[in-house]
C-alpha positions as CSV (number, residue, x, y, z in Angstrom):
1,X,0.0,0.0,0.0
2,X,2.8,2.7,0.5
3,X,3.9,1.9,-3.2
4,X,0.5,3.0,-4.3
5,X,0.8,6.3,-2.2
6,X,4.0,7.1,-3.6
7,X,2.3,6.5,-6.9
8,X,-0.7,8.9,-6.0
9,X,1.5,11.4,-4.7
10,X,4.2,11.6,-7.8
11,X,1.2,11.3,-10.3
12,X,-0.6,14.1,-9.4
13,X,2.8,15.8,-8.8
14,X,3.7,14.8,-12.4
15,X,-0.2,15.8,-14.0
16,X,-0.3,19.1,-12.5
17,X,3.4,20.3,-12.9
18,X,4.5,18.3,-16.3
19,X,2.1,16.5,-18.2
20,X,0.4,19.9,-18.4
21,X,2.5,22.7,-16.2
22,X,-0.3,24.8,-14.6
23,X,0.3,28.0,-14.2
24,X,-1.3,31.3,-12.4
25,X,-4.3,32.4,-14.5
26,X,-4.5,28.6,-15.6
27,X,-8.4,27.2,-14.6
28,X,-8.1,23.9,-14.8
29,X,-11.0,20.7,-14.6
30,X,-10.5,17.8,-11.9
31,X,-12.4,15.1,-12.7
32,X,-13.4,12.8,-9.2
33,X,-11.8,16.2,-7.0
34,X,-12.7,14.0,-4.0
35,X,-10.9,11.1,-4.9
36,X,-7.4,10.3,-3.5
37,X,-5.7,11.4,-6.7
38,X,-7.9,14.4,-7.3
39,X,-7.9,15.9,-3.5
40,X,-3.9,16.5,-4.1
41,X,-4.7,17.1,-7.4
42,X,-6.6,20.3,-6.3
43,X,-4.2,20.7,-3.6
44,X,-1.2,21.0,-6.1
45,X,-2.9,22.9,-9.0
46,X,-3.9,26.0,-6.0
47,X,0.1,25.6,-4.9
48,X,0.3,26.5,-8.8
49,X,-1.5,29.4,-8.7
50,X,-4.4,28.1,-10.9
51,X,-8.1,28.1,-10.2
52,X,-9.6,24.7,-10.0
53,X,-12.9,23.3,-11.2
54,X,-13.9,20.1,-9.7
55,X,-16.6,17.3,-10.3
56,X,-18.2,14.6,-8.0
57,X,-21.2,12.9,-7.0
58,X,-22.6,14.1,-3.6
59,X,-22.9,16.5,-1.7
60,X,-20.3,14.9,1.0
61,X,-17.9,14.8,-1.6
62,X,-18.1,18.2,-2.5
63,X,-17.3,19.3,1.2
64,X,-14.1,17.4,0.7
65,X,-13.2,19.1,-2.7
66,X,-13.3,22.4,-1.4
67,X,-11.9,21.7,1.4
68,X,-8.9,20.4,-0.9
69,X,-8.9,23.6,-2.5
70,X,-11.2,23.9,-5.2
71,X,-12.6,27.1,-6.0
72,X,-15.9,25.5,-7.7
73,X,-17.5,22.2,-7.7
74,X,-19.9,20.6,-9.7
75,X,-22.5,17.5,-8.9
76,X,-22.0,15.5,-12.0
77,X,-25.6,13.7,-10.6
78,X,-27.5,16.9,-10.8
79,X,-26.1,18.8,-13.6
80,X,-24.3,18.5,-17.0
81,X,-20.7,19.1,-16.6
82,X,-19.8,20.5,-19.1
83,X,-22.3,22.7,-19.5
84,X,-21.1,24.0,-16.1
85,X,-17.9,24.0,-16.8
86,X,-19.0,26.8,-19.8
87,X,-20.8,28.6,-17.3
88,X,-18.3,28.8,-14.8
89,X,-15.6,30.0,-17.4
90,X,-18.3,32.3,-19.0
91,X,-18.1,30.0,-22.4
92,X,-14.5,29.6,-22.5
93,X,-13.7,27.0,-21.1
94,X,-10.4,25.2,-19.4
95,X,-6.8,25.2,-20.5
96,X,-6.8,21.3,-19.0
97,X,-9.0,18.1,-17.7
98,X,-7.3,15.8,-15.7
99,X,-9.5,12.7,-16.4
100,X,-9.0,9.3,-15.1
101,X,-12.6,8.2,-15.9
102,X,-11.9,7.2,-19.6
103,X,-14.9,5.8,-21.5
104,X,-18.2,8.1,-19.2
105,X,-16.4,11.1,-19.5
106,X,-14.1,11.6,-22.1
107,X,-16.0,13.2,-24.9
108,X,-17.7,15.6,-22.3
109,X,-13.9,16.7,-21.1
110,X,-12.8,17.7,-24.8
111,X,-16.5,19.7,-24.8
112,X,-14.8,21.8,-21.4
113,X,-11.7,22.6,-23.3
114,X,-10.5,26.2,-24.4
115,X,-9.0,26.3,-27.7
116,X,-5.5,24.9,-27.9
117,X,-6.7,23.0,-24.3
118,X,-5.4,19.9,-22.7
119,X,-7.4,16.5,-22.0
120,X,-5.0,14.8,-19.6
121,X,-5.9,11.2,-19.9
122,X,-4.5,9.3,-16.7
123,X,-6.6,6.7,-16.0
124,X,-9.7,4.8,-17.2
125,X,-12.0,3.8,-14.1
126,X,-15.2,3.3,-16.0
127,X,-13.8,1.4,-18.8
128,X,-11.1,2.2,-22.0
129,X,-12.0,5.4,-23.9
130,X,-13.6,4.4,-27.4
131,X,-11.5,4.6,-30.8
132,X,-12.3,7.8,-32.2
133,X,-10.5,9.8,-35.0
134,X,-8.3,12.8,-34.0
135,X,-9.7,14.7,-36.5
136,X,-12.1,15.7,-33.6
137,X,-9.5,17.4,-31.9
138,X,-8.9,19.7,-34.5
139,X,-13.1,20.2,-34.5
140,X,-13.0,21.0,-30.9
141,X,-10.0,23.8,-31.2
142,X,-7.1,22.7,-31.7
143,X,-7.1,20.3,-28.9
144,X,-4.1,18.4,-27.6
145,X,-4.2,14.5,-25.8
146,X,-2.2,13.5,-23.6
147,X,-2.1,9.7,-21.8
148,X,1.0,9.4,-19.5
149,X,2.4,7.4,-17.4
150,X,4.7,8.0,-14.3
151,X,8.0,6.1,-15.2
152,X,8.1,8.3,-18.0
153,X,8.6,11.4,-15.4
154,X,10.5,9.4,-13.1
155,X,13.1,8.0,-15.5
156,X,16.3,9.5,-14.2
157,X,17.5,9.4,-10.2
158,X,17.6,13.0,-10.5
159,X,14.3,14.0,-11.8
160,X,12.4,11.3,-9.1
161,X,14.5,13.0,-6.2
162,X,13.5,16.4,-7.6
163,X,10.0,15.6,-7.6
164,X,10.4,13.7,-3.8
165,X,12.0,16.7,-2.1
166,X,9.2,19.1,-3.7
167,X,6.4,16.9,-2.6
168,X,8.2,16.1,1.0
169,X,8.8,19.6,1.5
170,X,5.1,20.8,0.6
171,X,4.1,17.7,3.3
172,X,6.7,18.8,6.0
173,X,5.8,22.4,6.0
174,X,1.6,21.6,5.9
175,X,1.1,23.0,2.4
176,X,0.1,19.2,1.1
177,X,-2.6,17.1,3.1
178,X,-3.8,13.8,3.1
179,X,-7.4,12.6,3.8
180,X,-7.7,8.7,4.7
181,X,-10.7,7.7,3.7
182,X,-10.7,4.2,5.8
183,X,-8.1,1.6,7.1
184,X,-8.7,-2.1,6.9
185,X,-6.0,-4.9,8.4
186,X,-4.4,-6.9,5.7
187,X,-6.6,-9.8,6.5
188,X,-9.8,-7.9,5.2
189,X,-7.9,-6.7,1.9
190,X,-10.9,-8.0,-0.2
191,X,-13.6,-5.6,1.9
192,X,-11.1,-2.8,1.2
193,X,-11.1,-3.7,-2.6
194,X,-14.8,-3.6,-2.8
195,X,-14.8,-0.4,-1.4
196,X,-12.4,1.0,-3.7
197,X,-14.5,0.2,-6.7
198,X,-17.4,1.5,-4.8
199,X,-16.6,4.7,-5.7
200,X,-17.9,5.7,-2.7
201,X,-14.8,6.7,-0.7
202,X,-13.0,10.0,-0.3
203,X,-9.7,9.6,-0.2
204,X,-7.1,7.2,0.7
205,X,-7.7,3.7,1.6
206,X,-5.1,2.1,3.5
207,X,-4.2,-1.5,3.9
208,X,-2.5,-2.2,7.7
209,X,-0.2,-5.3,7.8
């Protein structure tokens, strides 16, 4: 379980910083803000200096995004996201998604794109995003995809110790929290699984040996 933190901490490190480097005046879309991934998510892209647009489910979850720093949040339940998303940027849209839906909400992300935009594809929770012909980026403004990967970022000592002392320094001084969501003994890994893929958590779920 601490390799998967690491991994949740360097990915969004990774997304917010290189994948697409945010930047102050940046608004940026984080899809599942309440998540474990998307609560530092939020968390890094305000250390950035960008405003943050997130989506959930409930009403509970959207507590936790703000909390984590979003600016705006959006029940994905009650209202169309992208259609939001519009509102909120008063038609122009976002200059990234960071998606690790895939198939449900893919299309929808390249509608909340500004021209020239980002859809930062990490992940695909609901199922691999269908073929479709990149002509549609073009369509949509110019759009770029990205679908990373964190060994790619971490490839050398030096850049996976640059990333480690940012992230342990952000953690040390209190700029960077964590939110466990539950803990479960190892014994009753397969309860904690189910929970996982719930989809009903907020944050981390940790595994105690």
């Amino acid at each position: 379980m601490q390799a998967i933190r690491v991994h949740q901490y360097g990915g969004a490190h990774y997304l917010s910083h290189s994948s697409y480097a945010l930047k102050p005046g940046d608004t940026c879309l984080v899809r599942a803000a309440a998540g474990g991934v998307g609560q530092l998510l939020c968390q890094m892209a305000k250390l950035a200096g960008a405003r943050v647009i997130g989506t959930l489910s409930t009403k509970e979850k959207a507590a936790i995004a703000l909390e984590a720093g979003a600016d705006e949040v959006i029940n994905y339940a009650e209202k169309d996201f992208a259609e939001e998303v519009k509102r909120l940027t008063g038609g122009n849209g976002v200059q990234v998604v960071y998606d690790g839906g895939g198939e449900d909400t893919f299309n929808k992300g390249l509608d909340c794109l500004a021209p020239r935009g980002c859809m930062v594809l990490f992940g695909g929770s609901s199922g691999p995003v269908p073929l479709f012909d990149p002509a549609v980026l073009a369509q949509k403004g110019s759009l770029f995809l990205h679908r990373p990967k964190l060994a790619d970022f971490t490839a050398t000592r030096e850049e996976l110790v640059a990333r480690s002392n940012e992230l342990l320094g952000w953690v040390q001084s209190g700029k960077l929290r964590v939110k466990i969501a539950a803990t479960f003994p190892l014994a009753e890994a397969a309860a904690a699984h189910r929970l996982l893929v719930s989809r009903s958590s907020a944050g981390k779920i940790l595994l105690i040996p």
